[in-house]
Backbone as CSV, one residue per row, in Angstrom:
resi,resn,N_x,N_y,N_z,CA_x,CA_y,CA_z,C_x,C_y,C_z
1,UNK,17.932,7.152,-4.878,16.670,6.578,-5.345,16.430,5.234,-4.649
2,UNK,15.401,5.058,-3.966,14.949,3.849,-3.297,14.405,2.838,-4.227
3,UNK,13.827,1.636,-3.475,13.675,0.125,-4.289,12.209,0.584,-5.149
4,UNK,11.836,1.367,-4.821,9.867,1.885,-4.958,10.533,2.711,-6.281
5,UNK,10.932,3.404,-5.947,11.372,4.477,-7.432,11.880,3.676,-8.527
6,UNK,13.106,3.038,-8.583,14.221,2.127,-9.400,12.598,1.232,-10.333
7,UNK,12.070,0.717,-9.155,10.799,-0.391,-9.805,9.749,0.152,-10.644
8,UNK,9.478,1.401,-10.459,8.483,2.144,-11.001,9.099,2.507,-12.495
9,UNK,10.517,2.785,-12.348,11.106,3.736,-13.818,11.367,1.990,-14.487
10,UNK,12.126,0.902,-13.717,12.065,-0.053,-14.634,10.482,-0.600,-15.336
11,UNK,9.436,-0.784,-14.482,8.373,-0.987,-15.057,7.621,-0.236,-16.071
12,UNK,8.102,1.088,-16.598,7.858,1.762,-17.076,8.279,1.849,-18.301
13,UNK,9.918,1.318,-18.085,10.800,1.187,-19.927,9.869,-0.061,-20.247
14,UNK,9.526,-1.508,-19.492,9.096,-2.746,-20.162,7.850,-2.067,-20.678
15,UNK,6.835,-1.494,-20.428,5.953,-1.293,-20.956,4.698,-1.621,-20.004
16,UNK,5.093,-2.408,-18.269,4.416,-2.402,-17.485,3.593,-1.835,-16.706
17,UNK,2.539,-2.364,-15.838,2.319,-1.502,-14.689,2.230,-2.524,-13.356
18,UNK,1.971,-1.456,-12.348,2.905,-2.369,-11.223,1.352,-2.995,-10.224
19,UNK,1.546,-4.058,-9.723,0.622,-5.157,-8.693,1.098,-4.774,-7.919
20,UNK,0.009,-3.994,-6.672,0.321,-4.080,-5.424,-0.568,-4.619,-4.226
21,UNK,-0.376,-5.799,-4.190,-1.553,-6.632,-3.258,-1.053,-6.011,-1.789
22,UNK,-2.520,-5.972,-0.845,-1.986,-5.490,0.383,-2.587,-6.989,1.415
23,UNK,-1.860,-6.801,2.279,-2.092,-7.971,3.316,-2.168,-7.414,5.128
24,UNK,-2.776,-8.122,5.862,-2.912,-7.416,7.170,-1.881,-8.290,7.992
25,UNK,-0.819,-7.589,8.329,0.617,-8.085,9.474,-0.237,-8.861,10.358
26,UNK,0.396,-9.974,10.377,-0.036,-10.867,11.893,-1.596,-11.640,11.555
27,UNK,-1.739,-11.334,10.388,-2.835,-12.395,9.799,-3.108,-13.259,9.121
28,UNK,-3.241,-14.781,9.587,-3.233,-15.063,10.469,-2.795,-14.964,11.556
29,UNK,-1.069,-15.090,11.043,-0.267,-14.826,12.343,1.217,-14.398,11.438
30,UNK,1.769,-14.280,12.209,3.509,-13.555,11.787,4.014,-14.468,11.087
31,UNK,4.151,-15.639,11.632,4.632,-16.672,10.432,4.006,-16.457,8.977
32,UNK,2.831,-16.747,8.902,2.057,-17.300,7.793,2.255,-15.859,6.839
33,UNK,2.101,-14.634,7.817,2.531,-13.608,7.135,3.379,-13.451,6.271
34,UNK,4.647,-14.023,7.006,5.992,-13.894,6.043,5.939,-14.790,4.622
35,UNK,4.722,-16.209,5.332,5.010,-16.841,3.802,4.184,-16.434,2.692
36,UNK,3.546,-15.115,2.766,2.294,-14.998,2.334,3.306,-13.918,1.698
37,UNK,4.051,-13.403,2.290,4.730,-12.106,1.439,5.551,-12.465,0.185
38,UNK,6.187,-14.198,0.779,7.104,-14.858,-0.223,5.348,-15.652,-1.954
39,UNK,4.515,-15.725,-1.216,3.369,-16.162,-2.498,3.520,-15.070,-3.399
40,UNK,3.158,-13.910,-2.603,2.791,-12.740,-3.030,3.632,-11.972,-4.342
41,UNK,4.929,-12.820,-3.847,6.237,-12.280,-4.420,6.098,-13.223,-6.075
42,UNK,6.109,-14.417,-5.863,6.305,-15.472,-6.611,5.224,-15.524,-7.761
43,UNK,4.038,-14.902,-7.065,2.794,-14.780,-7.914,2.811,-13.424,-8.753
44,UNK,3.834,-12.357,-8.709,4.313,-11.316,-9.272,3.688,-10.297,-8.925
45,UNK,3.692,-10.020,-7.841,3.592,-8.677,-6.781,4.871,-7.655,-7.264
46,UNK,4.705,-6.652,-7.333,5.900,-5.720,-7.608,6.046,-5.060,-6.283
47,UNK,5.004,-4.938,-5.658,5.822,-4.015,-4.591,4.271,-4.568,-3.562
48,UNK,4.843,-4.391,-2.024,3.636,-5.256,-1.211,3.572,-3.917,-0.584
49,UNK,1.942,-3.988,0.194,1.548,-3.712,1.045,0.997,-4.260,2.536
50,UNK,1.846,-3.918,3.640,1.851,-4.193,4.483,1.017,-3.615,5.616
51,UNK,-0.267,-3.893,6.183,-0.799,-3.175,6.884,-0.455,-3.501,8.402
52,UNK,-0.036,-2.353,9.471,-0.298,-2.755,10.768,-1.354,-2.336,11.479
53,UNK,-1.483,-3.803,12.649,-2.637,-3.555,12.919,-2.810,-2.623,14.117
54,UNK,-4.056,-2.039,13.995,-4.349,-0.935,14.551,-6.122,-1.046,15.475
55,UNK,-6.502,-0.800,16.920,-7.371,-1.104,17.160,-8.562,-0.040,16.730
56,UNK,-8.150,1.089,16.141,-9.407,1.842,15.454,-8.934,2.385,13.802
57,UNK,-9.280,1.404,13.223,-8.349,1.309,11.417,-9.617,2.087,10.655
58,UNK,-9.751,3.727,10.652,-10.968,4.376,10.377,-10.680,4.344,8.954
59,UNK,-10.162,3.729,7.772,-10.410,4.252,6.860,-10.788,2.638,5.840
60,UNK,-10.514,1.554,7.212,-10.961,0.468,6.153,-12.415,-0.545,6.407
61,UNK,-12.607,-1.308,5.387,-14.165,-1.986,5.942,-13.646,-2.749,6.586
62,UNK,-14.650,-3.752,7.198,-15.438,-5.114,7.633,-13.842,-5.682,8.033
63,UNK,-13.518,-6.455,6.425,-12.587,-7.368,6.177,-11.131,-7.089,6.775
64,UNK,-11.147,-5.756,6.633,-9.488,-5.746,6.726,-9.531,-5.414,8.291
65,UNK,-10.870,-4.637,8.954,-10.978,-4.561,10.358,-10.993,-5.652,11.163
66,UNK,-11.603,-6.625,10.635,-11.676,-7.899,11.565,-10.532,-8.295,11.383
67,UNK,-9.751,-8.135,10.331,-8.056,-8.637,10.582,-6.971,-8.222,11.289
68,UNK,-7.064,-6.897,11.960,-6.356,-6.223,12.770,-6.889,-6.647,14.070
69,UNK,-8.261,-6.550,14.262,-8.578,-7.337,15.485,-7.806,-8.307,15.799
70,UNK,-7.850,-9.219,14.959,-7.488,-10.597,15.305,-5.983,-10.923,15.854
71,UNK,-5.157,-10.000,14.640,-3.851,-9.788,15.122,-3.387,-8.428,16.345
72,UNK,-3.989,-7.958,16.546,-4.439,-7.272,17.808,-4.159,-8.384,18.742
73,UNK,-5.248,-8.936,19.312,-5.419,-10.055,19.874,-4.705,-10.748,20.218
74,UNK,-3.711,-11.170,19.124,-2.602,-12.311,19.136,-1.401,-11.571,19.502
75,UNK,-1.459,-10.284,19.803,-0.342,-9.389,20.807,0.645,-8.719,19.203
76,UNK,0.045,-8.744,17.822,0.818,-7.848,16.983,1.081,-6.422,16.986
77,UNK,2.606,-6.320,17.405,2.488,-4.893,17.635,3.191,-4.288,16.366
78,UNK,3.690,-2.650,16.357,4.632,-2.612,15.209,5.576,-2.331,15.056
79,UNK,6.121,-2.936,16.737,7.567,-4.068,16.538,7.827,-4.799,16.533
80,UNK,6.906,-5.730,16.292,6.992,-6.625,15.678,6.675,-6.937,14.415
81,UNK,6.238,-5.790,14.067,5.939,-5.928,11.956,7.029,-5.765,11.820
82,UNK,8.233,-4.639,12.208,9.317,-4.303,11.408,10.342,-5.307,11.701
83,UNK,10.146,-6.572,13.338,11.027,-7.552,13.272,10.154,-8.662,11.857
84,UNK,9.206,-8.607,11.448,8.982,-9.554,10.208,9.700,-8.716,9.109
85,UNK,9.387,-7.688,8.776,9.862,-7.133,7.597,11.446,-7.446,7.651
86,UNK,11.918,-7.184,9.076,14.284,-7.694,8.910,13.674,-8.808,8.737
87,UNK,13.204,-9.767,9.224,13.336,-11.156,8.162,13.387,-11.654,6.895
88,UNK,12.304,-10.935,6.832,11.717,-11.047,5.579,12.751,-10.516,4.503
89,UNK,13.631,-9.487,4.790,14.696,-9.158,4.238,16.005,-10.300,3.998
90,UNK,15.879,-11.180,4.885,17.001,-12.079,4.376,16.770,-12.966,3.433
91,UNK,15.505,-12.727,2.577,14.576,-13.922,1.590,14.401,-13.162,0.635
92,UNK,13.846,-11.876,0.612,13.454,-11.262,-0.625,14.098,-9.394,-0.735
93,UNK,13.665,-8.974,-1.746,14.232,-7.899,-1.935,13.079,-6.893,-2.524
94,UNK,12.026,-7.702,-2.503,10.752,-6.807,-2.972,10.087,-5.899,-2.229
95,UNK,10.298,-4.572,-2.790,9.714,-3.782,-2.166,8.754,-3.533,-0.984
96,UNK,8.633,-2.920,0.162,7.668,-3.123,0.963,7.175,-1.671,1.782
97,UNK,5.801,-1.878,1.582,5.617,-0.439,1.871,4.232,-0.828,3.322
98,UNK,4.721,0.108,4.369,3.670,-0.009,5.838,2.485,0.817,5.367
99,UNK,1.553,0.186,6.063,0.414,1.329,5.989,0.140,1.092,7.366
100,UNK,0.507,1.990,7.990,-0.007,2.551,9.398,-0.704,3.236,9.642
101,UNK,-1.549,3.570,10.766,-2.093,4.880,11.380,-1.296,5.209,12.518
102,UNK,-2.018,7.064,12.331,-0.235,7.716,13.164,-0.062,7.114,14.406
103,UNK,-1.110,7.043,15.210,-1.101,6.546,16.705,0.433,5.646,16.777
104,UNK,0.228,4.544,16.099,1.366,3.652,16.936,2.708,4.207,16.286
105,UNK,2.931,4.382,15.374,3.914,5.511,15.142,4.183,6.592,16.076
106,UNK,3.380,7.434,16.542,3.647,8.757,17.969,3.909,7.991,18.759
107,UNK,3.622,7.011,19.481,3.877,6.260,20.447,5.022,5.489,20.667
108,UNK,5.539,5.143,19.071,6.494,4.205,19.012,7.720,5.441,19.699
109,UNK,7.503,6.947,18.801,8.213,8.015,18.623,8.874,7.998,17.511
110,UNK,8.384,9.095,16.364,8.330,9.258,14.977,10.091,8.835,14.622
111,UNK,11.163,9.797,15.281,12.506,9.511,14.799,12.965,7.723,14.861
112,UNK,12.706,7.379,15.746,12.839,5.557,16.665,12.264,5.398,15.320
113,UNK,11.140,5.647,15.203,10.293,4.650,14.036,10.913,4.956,12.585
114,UNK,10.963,5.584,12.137,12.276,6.006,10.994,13.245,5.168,11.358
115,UNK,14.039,5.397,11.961,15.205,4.559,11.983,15.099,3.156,11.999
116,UNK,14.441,2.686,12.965,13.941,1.301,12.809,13.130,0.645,11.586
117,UNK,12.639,1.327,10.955,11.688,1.192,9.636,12.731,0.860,8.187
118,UNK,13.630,2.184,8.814,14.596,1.914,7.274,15.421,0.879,7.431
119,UNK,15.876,0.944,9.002,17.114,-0.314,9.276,16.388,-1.838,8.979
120,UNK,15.026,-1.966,9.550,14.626,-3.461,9.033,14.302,-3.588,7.582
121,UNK,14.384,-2.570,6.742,14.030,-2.689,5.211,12.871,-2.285,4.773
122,UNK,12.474,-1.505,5.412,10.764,-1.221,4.985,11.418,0.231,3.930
123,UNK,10.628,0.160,2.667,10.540,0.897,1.368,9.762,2.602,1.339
124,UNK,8.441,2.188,2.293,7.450,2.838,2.057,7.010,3.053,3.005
125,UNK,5.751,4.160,3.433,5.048,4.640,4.386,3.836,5.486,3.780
126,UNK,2.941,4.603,4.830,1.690,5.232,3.792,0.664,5.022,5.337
127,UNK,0.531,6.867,5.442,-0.159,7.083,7.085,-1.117,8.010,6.718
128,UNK,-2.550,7.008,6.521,-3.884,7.614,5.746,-4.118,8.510,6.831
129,UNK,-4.116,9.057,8.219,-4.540,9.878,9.077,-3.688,11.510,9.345
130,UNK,-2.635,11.157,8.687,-1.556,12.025,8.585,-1.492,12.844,7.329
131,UNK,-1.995,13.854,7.449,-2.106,14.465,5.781,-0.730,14.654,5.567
132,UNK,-0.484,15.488,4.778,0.863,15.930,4.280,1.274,17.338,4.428
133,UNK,0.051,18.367,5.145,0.399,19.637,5.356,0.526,19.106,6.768
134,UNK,0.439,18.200,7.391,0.759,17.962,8.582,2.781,17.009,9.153
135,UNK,2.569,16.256,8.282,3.373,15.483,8.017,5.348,15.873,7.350
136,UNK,5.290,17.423,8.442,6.806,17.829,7.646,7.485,17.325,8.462
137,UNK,7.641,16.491,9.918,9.019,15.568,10.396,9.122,14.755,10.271
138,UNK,7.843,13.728,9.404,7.797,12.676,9.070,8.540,12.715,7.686
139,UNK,8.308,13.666,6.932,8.876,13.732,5.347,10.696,13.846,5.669
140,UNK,10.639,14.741,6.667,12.098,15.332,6.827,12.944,14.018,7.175
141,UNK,12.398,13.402,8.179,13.078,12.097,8.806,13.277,11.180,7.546
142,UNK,12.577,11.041,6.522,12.461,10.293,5.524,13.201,9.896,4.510
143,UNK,13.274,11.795,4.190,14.047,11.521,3.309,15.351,11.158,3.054
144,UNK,16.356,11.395,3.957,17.375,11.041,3.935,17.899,9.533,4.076
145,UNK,16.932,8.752,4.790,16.817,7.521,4.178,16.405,6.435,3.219
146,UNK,15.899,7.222,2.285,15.513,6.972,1.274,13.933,5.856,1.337
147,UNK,13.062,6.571,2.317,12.200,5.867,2.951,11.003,6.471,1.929
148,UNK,10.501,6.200,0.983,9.263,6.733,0.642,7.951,7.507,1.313
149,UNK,7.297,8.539,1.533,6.375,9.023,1.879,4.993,9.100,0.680
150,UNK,4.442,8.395,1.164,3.101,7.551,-0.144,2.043,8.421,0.481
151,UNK,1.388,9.471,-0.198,0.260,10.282,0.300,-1.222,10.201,-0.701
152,UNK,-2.285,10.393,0.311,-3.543,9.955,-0.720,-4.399,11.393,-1.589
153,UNK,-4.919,11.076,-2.580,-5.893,11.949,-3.654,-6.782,11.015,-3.651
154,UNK,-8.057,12.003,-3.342,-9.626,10.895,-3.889,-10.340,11.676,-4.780
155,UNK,-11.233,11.244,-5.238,-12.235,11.724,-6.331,-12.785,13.476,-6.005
156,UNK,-12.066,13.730,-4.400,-12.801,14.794,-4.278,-11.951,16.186,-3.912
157,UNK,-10.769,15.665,-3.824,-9.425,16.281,-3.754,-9.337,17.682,-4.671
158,UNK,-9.155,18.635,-4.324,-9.088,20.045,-4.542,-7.639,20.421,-5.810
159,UNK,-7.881,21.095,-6.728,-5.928,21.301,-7.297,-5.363,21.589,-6.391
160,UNK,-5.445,22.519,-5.398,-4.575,22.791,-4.174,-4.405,21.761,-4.201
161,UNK,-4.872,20.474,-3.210,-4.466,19.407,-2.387,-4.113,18.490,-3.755
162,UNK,-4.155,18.276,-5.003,-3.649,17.766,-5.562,-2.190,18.190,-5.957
163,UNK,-1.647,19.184,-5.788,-0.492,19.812,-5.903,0.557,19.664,-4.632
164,UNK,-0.290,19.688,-3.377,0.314,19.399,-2.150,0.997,18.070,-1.925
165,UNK,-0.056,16.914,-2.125,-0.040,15.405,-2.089,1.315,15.123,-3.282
166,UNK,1.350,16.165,-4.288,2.213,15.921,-5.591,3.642,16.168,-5.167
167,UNK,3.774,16.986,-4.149,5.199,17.752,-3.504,5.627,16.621,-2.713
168,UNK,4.639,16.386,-1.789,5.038,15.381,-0.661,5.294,13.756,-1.068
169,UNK,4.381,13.395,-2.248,4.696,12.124,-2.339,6.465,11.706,-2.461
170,UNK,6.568,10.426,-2.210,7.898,9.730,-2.980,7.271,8.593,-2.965
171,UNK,8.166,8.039,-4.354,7.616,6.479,-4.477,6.452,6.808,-5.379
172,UNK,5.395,6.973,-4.867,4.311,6.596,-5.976,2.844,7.791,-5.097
173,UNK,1.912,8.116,-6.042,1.122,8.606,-5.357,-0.143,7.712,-5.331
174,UNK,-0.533,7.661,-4.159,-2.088,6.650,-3.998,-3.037,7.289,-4.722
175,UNK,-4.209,6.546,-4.825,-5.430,7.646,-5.360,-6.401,6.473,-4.921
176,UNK,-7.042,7.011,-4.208,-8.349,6.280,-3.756,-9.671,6.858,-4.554
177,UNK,-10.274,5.625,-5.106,-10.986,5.537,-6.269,-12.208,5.638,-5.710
178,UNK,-12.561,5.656,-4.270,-14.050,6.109,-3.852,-13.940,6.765,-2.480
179,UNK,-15.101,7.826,-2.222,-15.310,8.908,-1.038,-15.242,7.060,-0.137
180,UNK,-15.240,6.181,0.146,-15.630,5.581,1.481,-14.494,4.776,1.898
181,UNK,-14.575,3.441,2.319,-13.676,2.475,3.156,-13.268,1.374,2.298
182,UNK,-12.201,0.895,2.549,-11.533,-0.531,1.767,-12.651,-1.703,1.768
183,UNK,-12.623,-2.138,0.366,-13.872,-3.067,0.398,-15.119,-2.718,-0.241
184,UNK,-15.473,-1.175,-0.519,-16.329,-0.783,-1.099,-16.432,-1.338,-2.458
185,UNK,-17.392,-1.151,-3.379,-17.661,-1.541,-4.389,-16.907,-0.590,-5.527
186,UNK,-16.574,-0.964,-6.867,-15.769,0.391,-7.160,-16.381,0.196,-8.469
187,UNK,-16.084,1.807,-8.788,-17.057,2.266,-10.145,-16.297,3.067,-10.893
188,UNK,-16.240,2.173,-11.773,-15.123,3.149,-12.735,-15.914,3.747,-13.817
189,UNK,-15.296,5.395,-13.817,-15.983,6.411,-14.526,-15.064,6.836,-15.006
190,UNK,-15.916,8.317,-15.787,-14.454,9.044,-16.704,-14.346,10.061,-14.990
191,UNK,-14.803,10.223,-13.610,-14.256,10.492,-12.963,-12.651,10.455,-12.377
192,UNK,-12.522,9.290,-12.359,-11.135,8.184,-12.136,-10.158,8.598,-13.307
193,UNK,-10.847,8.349,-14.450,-9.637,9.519,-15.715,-9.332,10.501,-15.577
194,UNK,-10.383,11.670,-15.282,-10.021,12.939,-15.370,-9.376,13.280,-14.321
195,UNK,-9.383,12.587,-12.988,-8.611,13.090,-11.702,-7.057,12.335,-11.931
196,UNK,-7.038,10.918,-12.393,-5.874,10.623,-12.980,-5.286,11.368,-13.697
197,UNK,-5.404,12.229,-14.968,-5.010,13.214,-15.714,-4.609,14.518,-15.095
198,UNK,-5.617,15.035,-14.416,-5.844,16.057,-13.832,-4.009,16.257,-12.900
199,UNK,-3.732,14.744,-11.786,-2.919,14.781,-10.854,-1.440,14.639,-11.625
200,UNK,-1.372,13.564,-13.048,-0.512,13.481,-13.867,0.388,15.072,-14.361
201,UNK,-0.698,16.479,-14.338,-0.493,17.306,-15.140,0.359,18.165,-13.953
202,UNK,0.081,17.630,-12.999,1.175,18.360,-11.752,1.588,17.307,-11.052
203,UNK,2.187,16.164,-11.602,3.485,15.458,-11.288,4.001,14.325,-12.527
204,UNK,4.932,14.097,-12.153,5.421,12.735,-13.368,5.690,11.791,-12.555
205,UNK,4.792,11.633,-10.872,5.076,10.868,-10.159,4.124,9.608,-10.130
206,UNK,4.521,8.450,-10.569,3.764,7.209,-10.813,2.358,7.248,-9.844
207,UNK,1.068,7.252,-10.367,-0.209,6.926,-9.455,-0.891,5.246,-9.379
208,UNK,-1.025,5.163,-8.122,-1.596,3.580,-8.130,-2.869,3.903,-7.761
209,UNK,-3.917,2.869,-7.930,-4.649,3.137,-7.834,-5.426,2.136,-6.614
210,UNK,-6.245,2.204,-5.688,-6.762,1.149,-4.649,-7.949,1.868,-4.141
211,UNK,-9.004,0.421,-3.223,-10.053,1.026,-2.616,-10.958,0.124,-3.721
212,UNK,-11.542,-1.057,-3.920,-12.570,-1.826,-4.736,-12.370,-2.471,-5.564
213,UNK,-10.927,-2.313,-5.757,-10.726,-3.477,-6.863,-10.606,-4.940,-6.333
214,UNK,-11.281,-5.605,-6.870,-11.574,-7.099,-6.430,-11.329,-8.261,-7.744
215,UNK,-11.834,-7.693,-8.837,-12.136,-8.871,-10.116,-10.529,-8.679,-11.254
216,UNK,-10.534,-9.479,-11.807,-9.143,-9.241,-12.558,-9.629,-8.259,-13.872
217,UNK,-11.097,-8.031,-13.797,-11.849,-7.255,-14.535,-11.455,-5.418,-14.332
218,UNK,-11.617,-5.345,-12.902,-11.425,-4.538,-12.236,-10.231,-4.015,-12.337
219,UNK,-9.251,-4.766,-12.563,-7.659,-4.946,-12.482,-7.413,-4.193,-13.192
220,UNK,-7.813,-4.888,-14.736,-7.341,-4.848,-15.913,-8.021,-2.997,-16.497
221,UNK,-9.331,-2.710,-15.893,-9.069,-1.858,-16.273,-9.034,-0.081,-15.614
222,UNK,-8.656,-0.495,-14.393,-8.081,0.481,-13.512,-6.112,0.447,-14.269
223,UNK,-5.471,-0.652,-14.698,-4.106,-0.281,-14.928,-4.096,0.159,-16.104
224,UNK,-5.601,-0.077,-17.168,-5.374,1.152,-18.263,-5.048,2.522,-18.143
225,UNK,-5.304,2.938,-16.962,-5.619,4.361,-16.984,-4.253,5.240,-15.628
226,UNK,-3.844,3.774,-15.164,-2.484,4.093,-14.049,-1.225,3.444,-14.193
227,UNK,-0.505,3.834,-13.192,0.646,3.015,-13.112,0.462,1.919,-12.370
228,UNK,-0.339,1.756,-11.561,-0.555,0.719,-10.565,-1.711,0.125,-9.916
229,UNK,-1.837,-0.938,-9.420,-3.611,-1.311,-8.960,-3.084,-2.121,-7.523
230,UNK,-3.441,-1.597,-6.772,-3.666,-1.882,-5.004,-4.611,-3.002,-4.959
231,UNK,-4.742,-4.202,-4.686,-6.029,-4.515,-4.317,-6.053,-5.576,-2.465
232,UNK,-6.885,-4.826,-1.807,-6.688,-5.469,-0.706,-7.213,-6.573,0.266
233,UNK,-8.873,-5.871,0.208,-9.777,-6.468,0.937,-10.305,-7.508,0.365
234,UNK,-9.988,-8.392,-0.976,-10.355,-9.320,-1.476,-9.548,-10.631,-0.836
235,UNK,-8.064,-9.952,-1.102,-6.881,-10.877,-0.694,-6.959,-11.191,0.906
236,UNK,-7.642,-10.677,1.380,-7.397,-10.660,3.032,-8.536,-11.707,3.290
237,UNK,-9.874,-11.279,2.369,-10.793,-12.187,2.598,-10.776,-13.973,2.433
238,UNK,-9.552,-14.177,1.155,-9.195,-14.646,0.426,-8.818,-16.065,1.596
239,UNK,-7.748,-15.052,2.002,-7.139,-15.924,2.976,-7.748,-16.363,3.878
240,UNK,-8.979,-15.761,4.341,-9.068,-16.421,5.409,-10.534,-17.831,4.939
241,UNK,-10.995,-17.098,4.006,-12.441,-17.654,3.247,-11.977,-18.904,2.150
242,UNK,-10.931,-18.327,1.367,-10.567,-19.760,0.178,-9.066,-19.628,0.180
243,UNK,-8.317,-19.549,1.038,-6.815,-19.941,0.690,-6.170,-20.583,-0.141
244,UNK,-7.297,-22.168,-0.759,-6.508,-22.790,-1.515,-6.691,-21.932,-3.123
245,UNK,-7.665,-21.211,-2.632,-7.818,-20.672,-4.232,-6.962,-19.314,-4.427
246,UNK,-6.022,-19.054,-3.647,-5.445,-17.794,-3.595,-4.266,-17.393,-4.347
247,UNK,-3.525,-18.292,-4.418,-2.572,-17.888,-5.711,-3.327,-18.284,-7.163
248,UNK,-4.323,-19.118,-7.394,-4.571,-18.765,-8.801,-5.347,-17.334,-8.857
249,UNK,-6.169,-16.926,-7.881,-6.802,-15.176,-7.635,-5.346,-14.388,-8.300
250,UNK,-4.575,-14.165,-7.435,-3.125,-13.589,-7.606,-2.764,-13.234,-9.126
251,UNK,-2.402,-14.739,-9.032,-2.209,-15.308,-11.065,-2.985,-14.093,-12.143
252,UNK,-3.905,-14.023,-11.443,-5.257,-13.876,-12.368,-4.884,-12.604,-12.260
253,UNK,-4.674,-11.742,-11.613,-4.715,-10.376,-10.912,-3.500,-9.823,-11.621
254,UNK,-2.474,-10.656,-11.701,-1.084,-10.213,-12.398,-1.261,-10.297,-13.848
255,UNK,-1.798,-11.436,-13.792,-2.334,-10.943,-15.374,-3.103,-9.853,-15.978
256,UNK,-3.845,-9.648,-15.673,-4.876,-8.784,-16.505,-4.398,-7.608,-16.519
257,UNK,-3.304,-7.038,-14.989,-2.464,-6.091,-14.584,-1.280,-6.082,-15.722
């Protein structure tokens, strides 16, 4: 059982649910990154999300795109996310999960990237372009390192593909709370319940939830209904728009969570 599982069943006896703020690698820059993982931590993040950057990131808005640019730019590759993540390992022990697209992964070469992923400490893997009927050497390579494979359900997801995503997950299953891109506006319905329920009834595998949550409003009541609340494109904006106001955002976010 990996650090993602252990955290999920402990948060579960307290009576919790789990914060998972996501942040874009190399944004600003690699340094600031790492200290942003240690805020993140301190401000009571249970488990992080780590995005690398990627020069065509099709599944997120504006915010989190102009942040891969940037670290693009500044030469972030993703070997150099997984040399932040071994650092970052000699400071903390909190969970950490990549969100990649497959490209730099095939390129890196899927086994290399496994090995290197688990050896610098990375928890999780979460490759929105990579379904999961696609994704059997990625699962295979995985599992034996106790590397999580994090797969997505949206509002429009089939029982088939909710049963599929249910096999393949480890760690936790995503659920994206709207048909569009990170940053969208989010609308919570008895949609979001019944597909929560719906995915619950073919797994006992913890669901987080991400994709619009922004307000501690938002927070508070997306973790009624899950195990977990993602929130990304606020925090990214955060940083670059009001930094000084960013750990009381956080604060706020862990709370209501």
């Amino acid at each position: 059982m990996g650090r993602i599982e252990s955290l999920f069943n402990e948060l579960k006896v307290r009576g919790r649910k789990a914060f998972i703020p996501y942040i874009m690698t190399g944004y600003p820059s690699l340094k600031k990154t790492e200290e942003l993982v240690l805020l993140l931590e301190d401000c009571g993040a249970d488990v992080i999300e780590l995005g690398v950057p990627f020069t065509d990131p099709l599944a997120d808005g504006p915010t989190i795109q102009a942040a891969a640019e940037r670290a693009v730019r500044r030469g972030v590759t993703l070997r150099k996310v997984l040399g932040a993540v071994g650092r970052l390992r000699r400071k903390t022990s909190v969970p950490i999960v990549l969100m990649t697209y497959f490209n730099p992964v095939f390129k890196y070469g899927l086994e290399s990237f496994v090995d290197d992923a688990s050896g610098a400490g990375v928890d999780g893997l979460i490759v929105p372009d990579l379904p999961p009927d696609e994704a059997g050497d990625l699962i295979r390579l995985a599992r034996p390192r106790d590397l999580s494979t994090v797969f997505l359900l949206a509002p429009t997801s089939t029982d088939e593909r909710i049963r599929l995503v249910s096999r393949a997950s480890t760690g936790f299953i995503y659920y994206v709370s709207l048909t569009g891109i990170t940053g969208a506006a989010l609308t919570i319905d008895g949609v979001m319940e019944r597909m929560i329920r719906k995915i619950r009834t073919a797994s006992a595998k913890p669901v987080a939830v991400g994709f619009g949550v922004k307000s501690p409003e938002d927070a508070r009541a997306v973790a009624e209904i899950s195990d977990g609340v993602i929130v990304g494109s606020s925090i990214v904006r955060m940083i670059s728009d009001n930094y000084r106001g960013l750990e009381r955002y956080l604060t706020s976010l862990r709370r209501a969570i």
